[in-house]
The first five atom37 places (N, CA, C, CB, O) and aatype in JSON, in Angstrom:
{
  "aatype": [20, 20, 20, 20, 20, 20, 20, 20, 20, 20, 20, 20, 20, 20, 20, 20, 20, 20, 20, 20, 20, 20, 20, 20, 20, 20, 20, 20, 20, 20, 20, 20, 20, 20, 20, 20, 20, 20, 20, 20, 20, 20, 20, 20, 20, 20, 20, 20, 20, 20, 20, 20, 20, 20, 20, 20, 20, 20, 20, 20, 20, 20, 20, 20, 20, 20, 20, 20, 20, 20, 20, 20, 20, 20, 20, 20],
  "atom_mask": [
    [1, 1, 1, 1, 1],
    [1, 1, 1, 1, 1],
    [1, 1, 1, 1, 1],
    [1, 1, 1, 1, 1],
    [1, 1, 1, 1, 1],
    [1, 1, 1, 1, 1],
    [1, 1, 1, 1, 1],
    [1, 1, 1, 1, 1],
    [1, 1, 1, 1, 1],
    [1, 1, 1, 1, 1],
    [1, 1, 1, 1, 1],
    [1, 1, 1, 1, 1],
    [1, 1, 1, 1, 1],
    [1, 1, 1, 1, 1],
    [1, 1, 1, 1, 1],
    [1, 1, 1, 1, 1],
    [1, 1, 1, 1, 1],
    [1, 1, 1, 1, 1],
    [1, 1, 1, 1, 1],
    [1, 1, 1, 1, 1],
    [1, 1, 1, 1, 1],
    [1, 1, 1, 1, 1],
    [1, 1, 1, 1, 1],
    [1, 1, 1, 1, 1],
    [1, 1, 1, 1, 1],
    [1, 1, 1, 1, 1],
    [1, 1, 1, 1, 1],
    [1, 1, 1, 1, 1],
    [1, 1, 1, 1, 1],
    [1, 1, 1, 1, 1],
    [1, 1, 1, 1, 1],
    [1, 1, 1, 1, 1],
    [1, 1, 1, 1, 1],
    [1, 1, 1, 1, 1],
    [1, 1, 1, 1, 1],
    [1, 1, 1, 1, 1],
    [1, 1, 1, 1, 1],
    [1, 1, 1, 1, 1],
    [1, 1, 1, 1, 1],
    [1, 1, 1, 1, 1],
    [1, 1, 1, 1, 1],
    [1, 1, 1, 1, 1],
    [1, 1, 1, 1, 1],
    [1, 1, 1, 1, 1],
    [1, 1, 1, 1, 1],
    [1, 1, 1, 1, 1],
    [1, 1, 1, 1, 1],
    [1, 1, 1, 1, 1],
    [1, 1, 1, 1, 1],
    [1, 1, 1, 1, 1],
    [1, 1, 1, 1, 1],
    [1, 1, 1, 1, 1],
    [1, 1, 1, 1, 1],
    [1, 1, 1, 1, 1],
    [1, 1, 1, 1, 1],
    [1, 1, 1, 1, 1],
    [1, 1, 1, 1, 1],
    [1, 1, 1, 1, 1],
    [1, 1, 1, 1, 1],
    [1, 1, 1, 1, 1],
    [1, 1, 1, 1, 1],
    [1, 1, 1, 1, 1],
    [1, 1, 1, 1, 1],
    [1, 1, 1, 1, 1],
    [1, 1, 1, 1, 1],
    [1, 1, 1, 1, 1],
    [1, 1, 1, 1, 1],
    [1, 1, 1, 1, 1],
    [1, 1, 1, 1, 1],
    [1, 1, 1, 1, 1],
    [1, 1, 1, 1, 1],
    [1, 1, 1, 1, 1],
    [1, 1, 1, 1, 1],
    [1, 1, 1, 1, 1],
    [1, 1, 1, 1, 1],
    [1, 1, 1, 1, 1]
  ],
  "atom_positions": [
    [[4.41, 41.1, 24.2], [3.08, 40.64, 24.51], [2.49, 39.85, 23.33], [2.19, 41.82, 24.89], [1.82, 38.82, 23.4]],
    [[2.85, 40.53, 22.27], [1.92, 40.03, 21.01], [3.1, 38.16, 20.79], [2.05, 41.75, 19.07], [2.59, 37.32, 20.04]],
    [[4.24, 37.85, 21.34], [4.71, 36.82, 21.28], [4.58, 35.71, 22.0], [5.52, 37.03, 21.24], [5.13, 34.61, 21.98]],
    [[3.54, 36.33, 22.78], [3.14, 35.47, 23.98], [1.66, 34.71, 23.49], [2.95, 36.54, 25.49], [1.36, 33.55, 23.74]],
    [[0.99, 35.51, 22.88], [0.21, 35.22, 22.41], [0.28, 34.1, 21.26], [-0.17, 36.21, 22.24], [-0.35, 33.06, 21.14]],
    [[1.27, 34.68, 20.44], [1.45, 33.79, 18.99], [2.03, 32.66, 19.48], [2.43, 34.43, 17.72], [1.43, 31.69, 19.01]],
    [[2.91, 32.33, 20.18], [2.98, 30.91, 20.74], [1.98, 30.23, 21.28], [3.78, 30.81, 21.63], [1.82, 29.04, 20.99]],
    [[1.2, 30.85, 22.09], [-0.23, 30.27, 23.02], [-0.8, 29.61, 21.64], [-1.56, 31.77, 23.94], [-1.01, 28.41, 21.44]],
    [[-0.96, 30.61, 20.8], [-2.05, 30.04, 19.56], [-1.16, 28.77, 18.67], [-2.53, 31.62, 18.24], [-1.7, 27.75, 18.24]],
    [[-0.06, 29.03, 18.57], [0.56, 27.85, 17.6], [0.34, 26.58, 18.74], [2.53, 28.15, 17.04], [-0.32, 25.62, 18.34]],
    [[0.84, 26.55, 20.06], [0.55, 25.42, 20.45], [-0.84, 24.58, 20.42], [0.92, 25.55, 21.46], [-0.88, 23.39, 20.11]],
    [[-1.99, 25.38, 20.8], [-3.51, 25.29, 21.01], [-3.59, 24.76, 19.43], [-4.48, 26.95, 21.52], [-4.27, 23.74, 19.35]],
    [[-3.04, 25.23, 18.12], [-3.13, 24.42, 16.77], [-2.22, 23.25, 16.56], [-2.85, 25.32, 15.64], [-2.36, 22.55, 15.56]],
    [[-1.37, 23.03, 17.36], [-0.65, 21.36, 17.47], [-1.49, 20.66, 18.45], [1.12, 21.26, 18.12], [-1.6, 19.45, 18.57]],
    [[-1.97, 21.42, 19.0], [-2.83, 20.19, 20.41], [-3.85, 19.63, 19.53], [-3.85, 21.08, 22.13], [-3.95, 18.4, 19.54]],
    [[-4.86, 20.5, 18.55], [-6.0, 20.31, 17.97], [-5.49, 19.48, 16.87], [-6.76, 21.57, 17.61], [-6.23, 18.74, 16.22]],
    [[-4.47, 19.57, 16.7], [-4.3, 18.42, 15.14], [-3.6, 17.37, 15.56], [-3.34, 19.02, 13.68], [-3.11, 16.56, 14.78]],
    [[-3.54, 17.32, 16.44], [-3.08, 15.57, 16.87], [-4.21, 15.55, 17.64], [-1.43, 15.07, 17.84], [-4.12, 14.33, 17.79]],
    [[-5.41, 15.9, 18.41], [-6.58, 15.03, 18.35], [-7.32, 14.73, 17.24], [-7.38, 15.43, 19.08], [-7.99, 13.7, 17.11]],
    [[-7.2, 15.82, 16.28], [-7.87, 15.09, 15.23], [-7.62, 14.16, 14.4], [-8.17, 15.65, 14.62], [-8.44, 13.44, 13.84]],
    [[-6.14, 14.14, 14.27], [-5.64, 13.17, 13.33], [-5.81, 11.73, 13.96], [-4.11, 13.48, 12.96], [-5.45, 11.25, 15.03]],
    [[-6.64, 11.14, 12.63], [-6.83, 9.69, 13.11], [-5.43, 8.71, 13.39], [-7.74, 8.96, 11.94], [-4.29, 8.91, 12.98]],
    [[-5.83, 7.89, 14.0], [-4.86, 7.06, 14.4], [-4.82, 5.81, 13.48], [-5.07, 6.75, 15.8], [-5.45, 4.75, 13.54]],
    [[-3.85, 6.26, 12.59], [-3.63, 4.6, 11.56], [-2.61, 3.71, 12.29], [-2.81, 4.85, 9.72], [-1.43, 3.89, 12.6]],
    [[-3.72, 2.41, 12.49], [-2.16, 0.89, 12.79], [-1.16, 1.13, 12.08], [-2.41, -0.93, 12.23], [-1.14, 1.29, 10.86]],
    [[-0.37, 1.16, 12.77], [1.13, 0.59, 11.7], [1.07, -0.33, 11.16], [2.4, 0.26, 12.21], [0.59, -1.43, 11.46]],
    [[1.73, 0.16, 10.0], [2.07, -0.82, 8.84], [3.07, -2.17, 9.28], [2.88, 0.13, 7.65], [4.24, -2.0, 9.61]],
    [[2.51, -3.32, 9.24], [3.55, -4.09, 9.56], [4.54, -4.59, 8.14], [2.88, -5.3, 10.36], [4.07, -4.12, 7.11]],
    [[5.43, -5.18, 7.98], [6.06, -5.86, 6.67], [5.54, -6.8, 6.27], [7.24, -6.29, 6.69], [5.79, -7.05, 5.09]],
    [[4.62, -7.72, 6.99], [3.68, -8.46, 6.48], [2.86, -7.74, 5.58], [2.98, -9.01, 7.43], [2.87, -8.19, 4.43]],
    [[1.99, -6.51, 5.83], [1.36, -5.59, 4.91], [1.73, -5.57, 3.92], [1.33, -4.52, 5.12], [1.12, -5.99, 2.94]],
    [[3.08, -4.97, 3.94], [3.67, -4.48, 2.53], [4.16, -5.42, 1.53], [4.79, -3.63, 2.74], [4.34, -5.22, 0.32]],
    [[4.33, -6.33, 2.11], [4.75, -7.79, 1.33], [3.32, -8.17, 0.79], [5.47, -9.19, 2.49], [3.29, -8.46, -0.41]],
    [[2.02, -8.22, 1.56], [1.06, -8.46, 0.66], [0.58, -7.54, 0.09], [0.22, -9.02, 1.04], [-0.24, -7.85, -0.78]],
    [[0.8, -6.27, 0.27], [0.26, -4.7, -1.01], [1.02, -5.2, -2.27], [1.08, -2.59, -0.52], [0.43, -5.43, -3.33]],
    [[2.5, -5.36, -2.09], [3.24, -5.31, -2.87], [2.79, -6.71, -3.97], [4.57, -5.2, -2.14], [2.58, -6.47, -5.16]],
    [[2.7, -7.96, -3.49], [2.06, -9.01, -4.25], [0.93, -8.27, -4.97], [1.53, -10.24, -3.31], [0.99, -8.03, -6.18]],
    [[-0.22, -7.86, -4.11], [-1.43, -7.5, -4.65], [-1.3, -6.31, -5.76], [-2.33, -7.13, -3.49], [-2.22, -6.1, -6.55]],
    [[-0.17, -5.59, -5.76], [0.29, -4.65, -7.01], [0.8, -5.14, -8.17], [1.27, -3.8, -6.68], [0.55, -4.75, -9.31]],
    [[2.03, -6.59, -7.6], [2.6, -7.03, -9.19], [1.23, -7.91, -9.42], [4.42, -8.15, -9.34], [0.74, -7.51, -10.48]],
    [[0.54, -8.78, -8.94], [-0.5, -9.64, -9.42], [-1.05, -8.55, -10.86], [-1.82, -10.01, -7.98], [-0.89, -8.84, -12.05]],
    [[-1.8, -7.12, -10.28], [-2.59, -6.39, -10.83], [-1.67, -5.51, -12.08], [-3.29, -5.58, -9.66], [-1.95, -4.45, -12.64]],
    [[-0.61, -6.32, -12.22], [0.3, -5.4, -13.53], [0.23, -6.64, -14.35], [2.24, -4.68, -13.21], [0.21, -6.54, -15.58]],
    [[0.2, -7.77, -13.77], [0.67, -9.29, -14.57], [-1.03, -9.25, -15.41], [1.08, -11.2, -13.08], [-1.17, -9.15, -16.63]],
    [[-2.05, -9.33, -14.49], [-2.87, -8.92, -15.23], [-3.69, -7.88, -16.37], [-3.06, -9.06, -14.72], [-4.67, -7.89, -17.12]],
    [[-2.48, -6.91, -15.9], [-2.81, -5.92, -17.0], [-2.19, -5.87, -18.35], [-2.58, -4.74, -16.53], [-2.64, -5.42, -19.4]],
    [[-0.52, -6.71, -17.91], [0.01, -7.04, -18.73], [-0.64, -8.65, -19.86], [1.22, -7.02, -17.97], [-0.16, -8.83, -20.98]],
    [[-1.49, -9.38, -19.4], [-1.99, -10.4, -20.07], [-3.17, -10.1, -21.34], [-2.5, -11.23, -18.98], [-3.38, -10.61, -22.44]],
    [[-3.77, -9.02, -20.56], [-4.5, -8.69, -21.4], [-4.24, -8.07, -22.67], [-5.12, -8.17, -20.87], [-5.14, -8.15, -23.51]],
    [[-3.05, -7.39, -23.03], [-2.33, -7.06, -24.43], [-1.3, -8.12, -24.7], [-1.57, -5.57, -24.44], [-0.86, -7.95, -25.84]],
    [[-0.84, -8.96, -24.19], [-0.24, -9.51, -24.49], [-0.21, -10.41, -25.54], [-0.09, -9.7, -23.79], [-1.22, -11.09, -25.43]],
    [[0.89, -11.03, -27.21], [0.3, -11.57, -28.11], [0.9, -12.62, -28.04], [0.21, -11.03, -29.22], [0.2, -13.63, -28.12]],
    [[2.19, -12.78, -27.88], [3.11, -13.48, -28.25], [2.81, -15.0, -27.46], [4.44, -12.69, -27.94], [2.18, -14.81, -26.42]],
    [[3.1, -16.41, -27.69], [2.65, -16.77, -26.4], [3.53, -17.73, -25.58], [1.38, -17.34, -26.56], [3.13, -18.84, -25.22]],
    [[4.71, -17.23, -25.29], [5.47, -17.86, -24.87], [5.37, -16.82, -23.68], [6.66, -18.22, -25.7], [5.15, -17.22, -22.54]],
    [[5.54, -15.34, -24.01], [5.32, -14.08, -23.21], [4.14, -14.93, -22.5], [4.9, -12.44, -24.11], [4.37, -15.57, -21.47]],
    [[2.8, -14.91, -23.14], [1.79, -15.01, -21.96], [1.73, -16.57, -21.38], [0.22, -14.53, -22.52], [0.98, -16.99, -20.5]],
    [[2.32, -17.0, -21.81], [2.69, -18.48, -20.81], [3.77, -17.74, -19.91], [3.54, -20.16, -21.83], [4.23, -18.47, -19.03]],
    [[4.1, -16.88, -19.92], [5.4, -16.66, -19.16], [4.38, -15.83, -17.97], [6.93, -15.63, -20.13], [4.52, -16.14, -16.79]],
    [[3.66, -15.08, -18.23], [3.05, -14.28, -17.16], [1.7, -15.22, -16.33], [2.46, -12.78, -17.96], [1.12, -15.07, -15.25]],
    [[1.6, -16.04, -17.27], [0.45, -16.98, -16.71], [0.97, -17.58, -15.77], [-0.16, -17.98, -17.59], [0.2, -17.74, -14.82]],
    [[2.2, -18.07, -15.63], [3.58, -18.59, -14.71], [2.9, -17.39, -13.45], [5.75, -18.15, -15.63], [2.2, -17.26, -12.45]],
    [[3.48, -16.96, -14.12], [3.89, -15.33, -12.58], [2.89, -15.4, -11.59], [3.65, -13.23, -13.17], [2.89, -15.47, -10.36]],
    [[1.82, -15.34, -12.73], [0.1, -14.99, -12.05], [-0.56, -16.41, -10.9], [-1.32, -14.9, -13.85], [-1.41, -16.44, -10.01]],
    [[0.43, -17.54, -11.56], [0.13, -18.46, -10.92], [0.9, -18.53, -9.19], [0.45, -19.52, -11.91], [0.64, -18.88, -8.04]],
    [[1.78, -18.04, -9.87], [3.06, -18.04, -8.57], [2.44, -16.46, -7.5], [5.33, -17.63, -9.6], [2.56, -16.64, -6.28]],
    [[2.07, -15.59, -7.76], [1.48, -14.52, -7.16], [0.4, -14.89, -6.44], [1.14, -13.6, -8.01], [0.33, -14.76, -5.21]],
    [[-0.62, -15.45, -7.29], [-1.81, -15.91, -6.63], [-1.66, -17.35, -5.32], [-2.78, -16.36, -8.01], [-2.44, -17.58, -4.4]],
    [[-0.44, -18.07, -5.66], [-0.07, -19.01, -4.71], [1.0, -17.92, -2.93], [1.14, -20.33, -5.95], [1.09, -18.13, -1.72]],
    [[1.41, -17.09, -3.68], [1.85, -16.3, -2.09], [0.67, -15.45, -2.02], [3.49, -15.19, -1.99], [0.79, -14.79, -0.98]],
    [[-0.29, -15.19, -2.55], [-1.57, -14.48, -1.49], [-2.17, -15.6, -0.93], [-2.89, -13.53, -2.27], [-2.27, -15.66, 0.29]],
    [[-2.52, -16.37, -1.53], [-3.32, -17.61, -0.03], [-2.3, -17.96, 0.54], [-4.21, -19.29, -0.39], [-2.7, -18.77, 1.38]],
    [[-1.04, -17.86, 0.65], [-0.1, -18.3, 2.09], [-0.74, -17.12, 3.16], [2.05, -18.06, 1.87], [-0.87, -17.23, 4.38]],
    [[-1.04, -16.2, 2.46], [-1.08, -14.6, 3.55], [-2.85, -14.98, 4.24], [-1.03, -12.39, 2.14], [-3.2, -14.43, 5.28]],
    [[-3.56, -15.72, 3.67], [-5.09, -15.85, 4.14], [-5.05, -17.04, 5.17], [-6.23, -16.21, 2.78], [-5.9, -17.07, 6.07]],
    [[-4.03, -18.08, 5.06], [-4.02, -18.95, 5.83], [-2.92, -18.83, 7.27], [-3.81, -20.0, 4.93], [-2.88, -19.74, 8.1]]
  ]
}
């Protein structure tokens, strides 16, 4: 008897947590291709800011340029 019960209740707590759980869009690969830009952009910049040498920061100024040119492909 008491197993009849404990199943009743585990199901009645899977029913309640998939109504509550919100429903996130899927991630498409478009997404992650622009998270992923929008992550190295935000290291190139973190990396510029210590940076001394300046062939290094001509080299990341490169990057930052080339990063910032595939996020406006993603806006247009």
């Amino acid at each position: 008897m008491a197993r009849g019960w404990e199943s009743k209740d585990v199901e009645s707590q899977r029913e309640a947590r998939e109504q509550m759980a919100p429903a996130e869009p899927p991630v498409t690969a478009k997404d992650r291709k622009r998270l992923q830009i929008e992550l190295d952009r935000t290291r190139v910049l973190r990396e510029l800011q210590t940076a001394c040498h300046p062939r290094f920061r001509g080299q990341l100024e490169a990057e930052l340029a080339h990063l910032e040119a595939e996020l406006r492909k993603f806006e247009s």
